[in-house]
C-alpha positions as CSV (number, residue, x, y, z in Angstrom):
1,X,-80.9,-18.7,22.1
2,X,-78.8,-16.8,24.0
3,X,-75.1,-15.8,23.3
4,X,-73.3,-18.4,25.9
5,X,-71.3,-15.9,28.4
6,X,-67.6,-16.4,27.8
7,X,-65.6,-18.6,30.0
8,X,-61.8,-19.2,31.7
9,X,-61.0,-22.7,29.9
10,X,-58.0,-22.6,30.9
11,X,-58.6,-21.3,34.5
12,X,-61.2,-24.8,34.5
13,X,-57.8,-26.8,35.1
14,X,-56.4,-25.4,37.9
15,X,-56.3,-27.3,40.8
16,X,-58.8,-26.1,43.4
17,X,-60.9,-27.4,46.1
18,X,-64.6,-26.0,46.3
19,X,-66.8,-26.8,48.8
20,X,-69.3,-29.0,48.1
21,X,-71.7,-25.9,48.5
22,X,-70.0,-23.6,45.7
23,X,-69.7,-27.0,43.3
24,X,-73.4,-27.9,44.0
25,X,-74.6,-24.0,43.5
26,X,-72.8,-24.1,40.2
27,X,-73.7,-27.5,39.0
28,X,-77.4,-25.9,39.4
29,X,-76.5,-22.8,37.8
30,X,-75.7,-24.9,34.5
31,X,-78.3,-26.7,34.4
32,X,-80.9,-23.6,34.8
33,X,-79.2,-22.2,31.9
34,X,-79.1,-25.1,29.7
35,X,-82.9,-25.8,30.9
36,X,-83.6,-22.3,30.3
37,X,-82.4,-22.3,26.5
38,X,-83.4,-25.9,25.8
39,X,-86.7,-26.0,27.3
40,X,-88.4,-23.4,24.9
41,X,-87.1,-25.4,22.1
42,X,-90.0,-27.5,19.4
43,X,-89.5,-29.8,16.5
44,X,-89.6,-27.2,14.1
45,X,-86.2,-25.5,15.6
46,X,-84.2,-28.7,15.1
47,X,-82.7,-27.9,11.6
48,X,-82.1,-24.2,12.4
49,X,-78.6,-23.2,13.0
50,X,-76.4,-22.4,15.4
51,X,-72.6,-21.9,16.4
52,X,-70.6,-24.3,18.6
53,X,-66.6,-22.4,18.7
54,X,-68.2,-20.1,15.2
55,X,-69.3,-23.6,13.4
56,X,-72.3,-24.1,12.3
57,X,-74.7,-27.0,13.6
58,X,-78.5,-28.1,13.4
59,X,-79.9,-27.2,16.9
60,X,-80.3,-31.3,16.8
61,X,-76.7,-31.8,16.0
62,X,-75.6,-30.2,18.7
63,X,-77.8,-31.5,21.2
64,X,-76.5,-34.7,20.5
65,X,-73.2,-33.5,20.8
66,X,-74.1,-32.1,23.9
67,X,-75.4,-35.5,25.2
68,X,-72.1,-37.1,23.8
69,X,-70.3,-34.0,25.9
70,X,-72.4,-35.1,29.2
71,X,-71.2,-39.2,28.6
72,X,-67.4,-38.2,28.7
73,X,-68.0,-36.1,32.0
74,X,-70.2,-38.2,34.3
75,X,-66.9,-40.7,33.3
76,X,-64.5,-38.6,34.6
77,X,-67.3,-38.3,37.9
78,X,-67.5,-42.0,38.3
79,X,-63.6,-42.5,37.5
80,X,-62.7,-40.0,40.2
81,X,-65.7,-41.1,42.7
82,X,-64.3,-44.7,42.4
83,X,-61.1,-42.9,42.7
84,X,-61.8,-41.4,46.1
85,X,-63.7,-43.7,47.6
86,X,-61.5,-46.6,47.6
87,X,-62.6,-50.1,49.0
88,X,-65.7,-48.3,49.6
89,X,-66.8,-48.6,46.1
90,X,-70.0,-49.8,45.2
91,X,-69.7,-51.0,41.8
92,X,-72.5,-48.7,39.7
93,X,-73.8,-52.3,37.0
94,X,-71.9,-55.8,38.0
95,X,-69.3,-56.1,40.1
96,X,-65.7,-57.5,39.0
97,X,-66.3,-60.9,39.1
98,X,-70.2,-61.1,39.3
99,X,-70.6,-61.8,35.5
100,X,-71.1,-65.3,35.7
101,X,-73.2,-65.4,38.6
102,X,-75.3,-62.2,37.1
103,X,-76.0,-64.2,33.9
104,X,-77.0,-67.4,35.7
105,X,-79.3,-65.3,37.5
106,X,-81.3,-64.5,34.1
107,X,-81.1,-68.0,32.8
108,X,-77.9,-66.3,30.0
């Protein structure tokens, strides 16, 4: 793999306003990359090593962590989405206040 290019953290929480363009062109960008390095990868490189911050981690560790990672930030996605889109919402499993009518649907 790769030696991950170094990043602004810090710079990540300032407030600014892409376009849709420039987040959609970046969005891609990360996902080449982490297709790029993952793709290659067979059952025989899950126990090798590698570094997350200089700590080591099975290959398999850390792509769970890395799923784990993904969980906690299509939250904050759907939190702000909800967020911005207001009485628009379209609830994403049942709605508030569906529960009883989704289970009597299914015979729960």
């Amino acid at each position: 793999m790769a030696k991950k290019p170094s990043r602004d953290r810090e710079g990540e929480f300032t407030e600014t306003q892409p376009t849709r363009a420039a987040l959609m062109e970046e969005w891609e960008g990360a996902w080449a990359v982490f297709f790029k390095e993952v793709g290659p990868l067979g059952e025989g490189d899950m126990g090798r090593t590698v570094l997350i911050r200089n700590e080591p981690h099975t290959v398999l560790d850390a792509l769970h962590r890395q799923l784990g990672h993904y969980g906690y930030h299509v939250g904050q996605i759907v939190y702000l989405s909800r967020y911005f889109a207001g009485g628009n919402w379209k609830s994403l499993s049942i709605p508030r206040g569906g529960t009883a009518k989704y289970n009597a649907e299914r015979g729960v």
